[in-house]
N, C-alpha and C positions, 0 to 999 in steps of 0.2 A: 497580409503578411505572407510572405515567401514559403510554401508548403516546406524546402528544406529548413531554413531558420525554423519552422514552427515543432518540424521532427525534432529537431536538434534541443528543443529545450524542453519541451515535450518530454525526452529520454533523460535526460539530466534530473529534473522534474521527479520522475519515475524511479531513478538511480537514487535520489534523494530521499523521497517516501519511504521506499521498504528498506533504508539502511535508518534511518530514523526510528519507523515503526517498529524494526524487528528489534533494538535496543532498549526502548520505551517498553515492548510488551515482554521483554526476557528479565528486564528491572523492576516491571510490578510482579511478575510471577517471581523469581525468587525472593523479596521483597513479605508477597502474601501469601503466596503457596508453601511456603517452608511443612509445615504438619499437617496439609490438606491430604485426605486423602485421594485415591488413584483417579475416583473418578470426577474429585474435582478437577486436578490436574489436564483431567483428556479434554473437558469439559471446556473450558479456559483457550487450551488450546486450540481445541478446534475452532471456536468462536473466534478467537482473538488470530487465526491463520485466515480465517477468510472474511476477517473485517476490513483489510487492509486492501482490496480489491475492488469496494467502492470509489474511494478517491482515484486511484487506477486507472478503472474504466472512465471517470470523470476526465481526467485526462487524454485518454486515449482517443474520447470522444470529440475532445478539442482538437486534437489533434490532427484526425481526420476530417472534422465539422469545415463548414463556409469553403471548399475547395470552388472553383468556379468553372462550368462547363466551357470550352473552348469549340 
């Protein structure tokens, strides 16, 4: 596949994930966290802020993966 085509979906991809995730994880916490206390809440989010950076990198890694030396 063409390195630009590959960026280009790659980014969309990417643009899709954390507009997804970040809805998905704002509608289980208000949702569950209503009477949790402070440090569930940090808890939650700190987890649920850098889980979404696995699939990310998986991508990213496609992204730049199988390029061919010339």
């Amino acid at each position: 596949m063409v390195p630009g085509v590959k960026s280009f979906i790659g980014t969309i991809l990417i643009i899709v994930l954390v507009i997804v995730y970040a809805l998905a994880a704002t509608t289980i916490a208000s949702l569950l966290l209503g009477t949790a206390p402070w440090w569930v809440h940090f808890l939650y989010f700190l987890i649920s802020g850098l889980l979404w950076i696995l699939p990310a990198m998986l991508i990213i890694k496609w992204m730049a993966g199988g390029r061919r030396r010339q």
